[in-house]
Structures are given as C-alpha cells and as structure tokens.
N, C-alpha and C positions, 0 to 999 in steps of 0.2 A: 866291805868285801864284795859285796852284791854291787854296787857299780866299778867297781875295779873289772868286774866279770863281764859287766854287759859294756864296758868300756875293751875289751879284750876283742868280745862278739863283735862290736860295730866294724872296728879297724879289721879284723880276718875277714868281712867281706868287703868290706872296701878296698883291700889289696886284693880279693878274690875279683873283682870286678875290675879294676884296673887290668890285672892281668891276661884274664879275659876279652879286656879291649885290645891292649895291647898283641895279644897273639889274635884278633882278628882282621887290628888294620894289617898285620904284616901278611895273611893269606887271602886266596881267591874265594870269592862266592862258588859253592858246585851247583850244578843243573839239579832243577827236582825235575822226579818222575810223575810230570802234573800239565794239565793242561789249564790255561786262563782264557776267560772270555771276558770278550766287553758287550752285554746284553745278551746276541745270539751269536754273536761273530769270536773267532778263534783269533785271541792277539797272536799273531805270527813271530816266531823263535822261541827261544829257550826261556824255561822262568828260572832264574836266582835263588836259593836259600840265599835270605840276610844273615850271616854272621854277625855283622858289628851291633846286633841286640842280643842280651841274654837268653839263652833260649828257654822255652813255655814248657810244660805236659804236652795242652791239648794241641790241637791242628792249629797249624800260624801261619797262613799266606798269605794276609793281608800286608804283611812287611814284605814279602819276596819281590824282586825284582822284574820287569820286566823294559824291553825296548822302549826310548822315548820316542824315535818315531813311527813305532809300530803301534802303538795304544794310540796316539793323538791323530794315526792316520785315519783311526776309525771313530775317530768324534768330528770329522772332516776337517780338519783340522793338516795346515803345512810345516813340518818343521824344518829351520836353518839353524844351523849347526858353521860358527864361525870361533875357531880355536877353543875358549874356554865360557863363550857365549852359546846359548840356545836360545833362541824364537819360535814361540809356536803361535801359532795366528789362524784362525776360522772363524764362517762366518757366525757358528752356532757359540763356539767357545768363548770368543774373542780374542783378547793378547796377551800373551806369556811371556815374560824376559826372563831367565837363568844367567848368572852368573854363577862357573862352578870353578872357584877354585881347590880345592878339595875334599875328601867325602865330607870333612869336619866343618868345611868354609862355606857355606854354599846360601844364595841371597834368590829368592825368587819373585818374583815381583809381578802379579795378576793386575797388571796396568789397566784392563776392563772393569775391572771390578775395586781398583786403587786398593788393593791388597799387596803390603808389602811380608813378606816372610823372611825372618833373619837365621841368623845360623842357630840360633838354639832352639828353634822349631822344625831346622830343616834338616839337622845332623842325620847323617847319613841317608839320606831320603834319594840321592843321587850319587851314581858309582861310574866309575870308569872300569869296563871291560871288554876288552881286546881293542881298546883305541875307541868303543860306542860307549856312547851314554844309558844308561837303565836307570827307571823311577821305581818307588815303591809302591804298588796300588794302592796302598794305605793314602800317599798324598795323592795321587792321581783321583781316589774316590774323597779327599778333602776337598781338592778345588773344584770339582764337578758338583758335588752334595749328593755324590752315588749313593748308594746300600750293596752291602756283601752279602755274596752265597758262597761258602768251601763245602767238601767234603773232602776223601783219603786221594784222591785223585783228581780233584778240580777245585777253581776259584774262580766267583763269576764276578763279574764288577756291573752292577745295571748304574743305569742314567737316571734320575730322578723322572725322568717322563716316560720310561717303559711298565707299562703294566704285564705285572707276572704273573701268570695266572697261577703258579705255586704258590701263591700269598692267599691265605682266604679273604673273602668277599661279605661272608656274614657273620652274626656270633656263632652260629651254629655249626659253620666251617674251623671256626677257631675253636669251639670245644672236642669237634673230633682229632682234628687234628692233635690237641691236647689228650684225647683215650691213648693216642701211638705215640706222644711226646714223653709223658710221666710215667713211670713205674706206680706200680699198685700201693705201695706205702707212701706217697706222693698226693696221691689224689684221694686214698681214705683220708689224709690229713686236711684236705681242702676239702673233702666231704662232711669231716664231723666239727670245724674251724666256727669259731664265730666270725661274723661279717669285720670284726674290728679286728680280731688277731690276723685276720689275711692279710697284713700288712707290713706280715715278716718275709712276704714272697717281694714287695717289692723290687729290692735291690738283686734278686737270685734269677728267677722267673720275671719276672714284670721284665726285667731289665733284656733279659733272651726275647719277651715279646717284644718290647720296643723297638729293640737291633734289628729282627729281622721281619718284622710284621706294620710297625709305626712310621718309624722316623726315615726320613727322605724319599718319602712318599706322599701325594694325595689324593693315592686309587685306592680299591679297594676298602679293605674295612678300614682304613684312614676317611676316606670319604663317608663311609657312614657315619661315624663320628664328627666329623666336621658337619657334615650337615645336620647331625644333632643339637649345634652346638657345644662339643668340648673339643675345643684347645688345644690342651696340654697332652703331652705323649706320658706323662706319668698317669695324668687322670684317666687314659682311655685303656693303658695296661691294666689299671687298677680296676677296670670296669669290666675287663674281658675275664678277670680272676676273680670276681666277686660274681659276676654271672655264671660262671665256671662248677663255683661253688652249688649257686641255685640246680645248675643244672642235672649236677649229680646227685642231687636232692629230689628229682622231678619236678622241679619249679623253673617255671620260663618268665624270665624277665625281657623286657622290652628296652632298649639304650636308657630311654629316657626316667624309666623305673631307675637302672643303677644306677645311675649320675646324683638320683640324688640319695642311694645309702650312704 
C-alpha cells in the first residue's frame, strides 16, 4: 500500500509540473518591479519574471530575464542579431554564437572558450519578447563566472574582476557582519558547538558564505585565503565558521591557526 501511495505522489506532481510548463510556455513573461545591474551600471529596460521555472519561497532573479543586447553592451561587448542567429563578440568577452530555435531548442556555443551548451542545459535560458531576445542572468553570470547580489528590489550581476567593497576584507569583517546576519539562537548554537559538530553548517551557512563571499572572486577575503594558502571555497567557509565560533568565545584565531582545526 505504502508504494502504491508514494507511487500516486510521484505521478500528482509530475502531472502537476507538466501542467505548469505547459500553461507557461502558452503565456507572456510580466515585467518585475526591479531594477538589474551589471556591476555599477543599470542594464537598460525591462527585467522579466521567468515563468517557464517552477516558482521558489524566497527572492529569485537570477532566472529573470533581461535584454541580450543591453547586458553584453555593458561587457563591451557587440551584438548581431540575424533571424534566429545571435553573435555577441568583445574584446574582453570574446565570441558567442546562439542559435535560438525555441525557448525549449536553444544551442549556445562560447567559441572563446570552445564551450558548447546544448538544449538541456539551456532550456529556457533564452525568450523571445516582442520580436527581442532576453537571457537569464543566471546564464549571463555562467558564461562570465559572475557572483550575484538581489534584494526586494534589485539584482546585481558583478564581473569576476570587480571588487566590492560590500564583501568583507578580513575575518573580522566577516564575523560582524555575521552579529547582523544570524539570529540569537543561531549563533548561541555556534557559540556553545564543538569545533567538529560546526560541520552541520556546512551545507546551510557555509554554503550562503560561499555564494556570496567566496566563489568567483580573488579579492577580498578570497585573497586572504589564497594567500594563506587554502584552495578550496569549502575549506575557507568552514574556516570563517569555525573562527566565528572562536570568536564569540573571545578567542581570536589567525587563518593559518583554523586551517589547521
């Protein structure tokens, strides 16, 4: 009985899901009330909610749409636009070929970088609206190796080689930041933790530091760490929440103290 039931479940969302695609290829993306950037610059027109993904809880712009020649104008970057062909070519970016045959078919081909993308990685990544093309910053920040900042009213897209100065610079910046990041039951828990059980933040915490503190960066507290010597964007999460720990202990660790708890 008990799989006849979870055999019931599976199929109610997988026809829950179909349907859902289905009534979103048949309508229009609507405009959000939001603005994108790409670093410090305002990508010019309208941003997209993505329908054709199931929708989240939290804040989701990295799927939203925006202009193809307005985002690559500002990577200097020129786009040709020849029927169901796109080119985008700069000196910084290099060469992009698009073939779009529809939202479902779409082949992208980073000829710079001999990166080919087929349609099961590009599904819906590109739309046709009102005869223009839109990407979704999600690929736009794939083929650059960007990092994302949203809030209730914006979504930034940086470049791998801008430094933000809203990123902290030392551990010391990252555990304040961390007093205004975690709730008081949060950080008593990382206060009374042993050094080996912090290792359930990993995947929760570690993983939010990584997104928007670590990876597709090598400023900032990324360069401390590398010039530490570690590597890995898990090892330097795990160092920033194990010193975290110290800290709210009144113990001050030094990089090269965590690295090796």
């Amino acid at each position: 009985m008990k799989k006849i039931f979870f055999a019931f479940i599976f199929l109610g969302f997988m026809f829950l899901g179909l349907f859902y695609n289905i009534f979103a290829q048949n309508s229009q993306p609507t405009i959000l009330d939001i603005k994108a950037y790409l670093n410090d610059n305002e990508i010019e027109g309208p941003v997209y909610k993505n329908i054709y993904t199931s929708p989240v809880q939290d804040i989701d712009y990295l799927s939203s749409f925006v202009k193809v020649e307005n985002i690559f104008h500002l990577l200097e970057a020129e786009t040709l636009v020849n029927g169901k062909i796109i080119n985008i070519a700069g000196e910084t970016i290099g060469e992009i070929n698009i073939i779009y045959e529809n939202n479902t078919n779409i082949i992208i081909d980073y000829i710079t970088r001999e990166l080919e993308l087929k349609s099961t990685f590009t599904n819906n990544s590109i739309v046709l609206i009102n005869n223009e093309y839109y990407i979704t910053i999600s690929m736009v920040r794939y083929l650059i190796g960007g990092a994302l900042k949203e809030s209730e009213k914006m979504v930034i897209l940086y470049t791998n080689d801008y430094e933000r100065a809203d990123m902290p610079l030392t551990l010391n910046d990252c555990y304040i930041a961390m007093n205004d990041l975690l709730s008081d039951e949060i950080k008593m828990d990382i206060k009374i933790s042993s050094v080996d059980n912090l290792i359930t933040y990993h995947m929760g915490l570690g993983m939010w530091i990584r997104n928007n503190w670590i990876r597709q960066t090598n400023r900032r507290i990324t360069k401390l760490f590398l010039d530490g010597g570690v590597r890995h964007p898990d090892d330097m999460s795990q160092a920033i929440i194990i010193g975290y720990h110290y800290y709210l202990n009144g113990i001050s660790k030094s990089i090269e103290e965590l690295i090796k708890e």
